[in-house]
C-alpha positions in Angstrom: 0.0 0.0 0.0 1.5 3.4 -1.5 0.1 6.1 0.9 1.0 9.8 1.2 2.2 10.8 4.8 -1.2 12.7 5.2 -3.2 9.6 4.8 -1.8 8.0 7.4 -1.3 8.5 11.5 2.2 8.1 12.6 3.7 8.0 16.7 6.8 9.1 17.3 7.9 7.0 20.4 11.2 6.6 22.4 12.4 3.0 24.2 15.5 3.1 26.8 17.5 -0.8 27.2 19.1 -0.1 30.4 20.8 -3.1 32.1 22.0 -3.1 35.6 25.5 -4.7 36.6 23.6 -8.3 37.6 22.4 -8.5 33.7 19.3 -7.8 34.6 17.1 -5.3 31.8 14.7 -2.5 33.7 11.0 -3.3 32.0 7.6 -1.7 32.8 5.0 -3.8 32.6 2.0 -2.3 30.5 -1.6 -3.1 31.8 -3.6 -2.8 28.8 -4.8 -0.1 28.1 -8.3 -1.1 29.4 -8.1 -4.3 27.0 -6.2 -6.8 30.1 -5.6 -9.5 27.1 -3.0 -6.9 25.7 -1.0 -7.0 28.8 2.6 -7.6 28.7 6.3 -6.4 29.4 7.8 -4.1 27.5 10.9 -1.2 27.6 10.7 1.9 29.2 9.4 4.4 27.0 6.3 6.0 25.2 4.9 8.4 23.3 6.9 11.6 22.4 4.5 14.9 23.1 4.3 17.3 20.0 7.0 19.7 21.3 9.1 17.6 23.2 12.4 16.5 21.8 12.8 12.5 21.4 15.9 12.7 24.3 13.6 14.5 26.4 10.0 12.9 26.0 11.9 9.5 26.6 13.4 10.3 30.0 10.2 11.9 31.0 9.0 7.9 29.9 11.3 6.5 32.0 10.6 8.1 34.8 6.8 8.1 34.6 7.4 4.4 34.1 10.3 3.6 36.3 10.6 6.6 39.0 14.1 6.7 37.9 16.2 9.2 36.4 18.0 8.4 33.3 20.6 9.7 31.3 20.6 8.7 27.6 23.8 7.0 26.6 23.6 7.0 22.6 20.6 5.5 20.2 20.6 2.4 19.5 18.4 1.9 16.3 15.0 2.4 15.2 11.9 0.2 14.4 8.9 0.8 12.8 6.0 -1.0 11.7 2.5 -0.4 9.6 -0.5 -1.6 10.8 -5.1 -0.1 10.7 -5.1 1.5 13.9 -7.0 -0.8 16.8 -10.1 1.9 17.1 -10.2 4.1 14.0 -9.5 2.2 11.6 -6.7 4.5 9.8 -3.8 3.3 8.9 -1.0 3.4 11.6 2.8 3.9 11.4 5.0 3.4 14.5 8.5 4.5 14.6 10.2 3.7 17.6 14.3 5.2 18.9 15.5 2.9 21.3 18.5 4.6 23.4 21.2 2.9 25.2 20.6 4.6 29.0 21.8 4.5 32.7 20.1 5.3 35.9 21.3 8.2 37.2 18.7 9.2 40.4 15.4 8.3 41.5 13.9 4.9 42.9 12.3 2.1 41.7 8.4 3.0 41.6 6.2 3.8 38.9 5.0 7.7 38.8 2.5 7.7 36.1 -1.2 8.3 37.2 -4.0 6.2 35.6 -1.5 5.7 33.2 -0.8 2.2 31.1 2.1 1.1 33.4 1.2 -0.8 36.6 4.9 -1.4 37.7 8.5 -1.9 37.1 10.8 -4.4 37.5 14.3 -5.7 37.0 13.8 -8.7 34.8 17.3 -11.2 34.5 17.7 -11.3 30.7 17.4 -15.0 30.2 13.9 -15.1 32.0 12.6 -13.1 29.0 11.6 -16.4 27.2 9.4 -17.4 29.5 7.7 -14.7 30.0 4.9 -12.2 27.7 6.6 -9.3 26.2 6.8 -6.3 23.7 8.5 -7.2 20.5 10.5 -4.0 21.1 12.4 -5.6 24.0 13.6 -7.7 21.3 14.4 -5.1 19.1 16.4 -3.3 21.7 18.2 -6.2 23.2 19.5 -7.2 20.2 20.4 -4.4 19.3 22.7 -4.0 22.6 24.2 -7.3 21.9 25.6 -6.0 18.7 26.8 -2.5 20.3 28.5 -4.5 23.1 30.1 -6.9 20.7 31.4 -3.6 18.5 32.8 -1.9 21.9 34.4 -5.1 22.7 35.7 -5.3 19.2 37.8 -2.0 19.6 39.2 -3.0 23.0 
């Protein structure tokens, strides 16, 4: 399908992979949306707000999501995906930045009122196949592995 950008809706969204020193990946866990059969774990991150700058809407994410505060370390890639939008219909495009970050302040709590995210949690990394979650953790972790192979690379 050959569309013009004007006949479609796009979101703008930004994703953090931060990993803590036990290999453990930081992951919110969203509740739905009011549909509970959506539910599932997925990165840190969100929608970016018209005027908001990508770095800045996806630290505000984080710590809506998280309660921490986090300094963005470098991007990572980018996703995006088509699909008819859930309630109207239109046709959707995602594009997603997913940032390498690091906690920098802030505690483990999620800050977000009647929001999509119920909680936070440190999640070990080899637990993720057995449990439901965002393709986008995907995306980002393997897109880690292959920034920490390159760093290791030019040690």
């Amino acid at each position: 399908m050959d569309l013009h950008f004007s006949e479609y809706d796009t979101r703008v969204a930004g994703y953090a992979v931060i990993v803590n020193d036990s290999d453990e990946i930081l992951l919110s866990w969203f509740n739905g949306g009011g549909e509970p059969n959506r539910a599932l774990w997925t990165l840190p991150g969100g929608g970016i707000d018209y005027e908001e700058s990508i770095e800045d809407g996806t630290v505000r994410e984080i710590r809506e999501e998280t309660g921490f505060d986090a300094e963005l370390l470098r991007p990572l890639t980018t996703h995006s995906f088509t699909e008819k939008h859930r309630r109207s219909g239109r046709p959707f495009k995602g594009v997603r930045v997913v940032y390498l970050a690091r906690i920098v302040g802030g505690s483990l709590g999620t800050l977000e009122v009647d929001g999509t995210t119920d909680r936070a949690e440190w999640i070990a990394i080899p637990a993720l196949a057995r449990i439901r979650h965002a393709r986008i953790i995907d995306v980002g972790l393997e897109a880690w592995l292959a920034d920490e192979a390159k760093r290791a690379s030019r040690r």
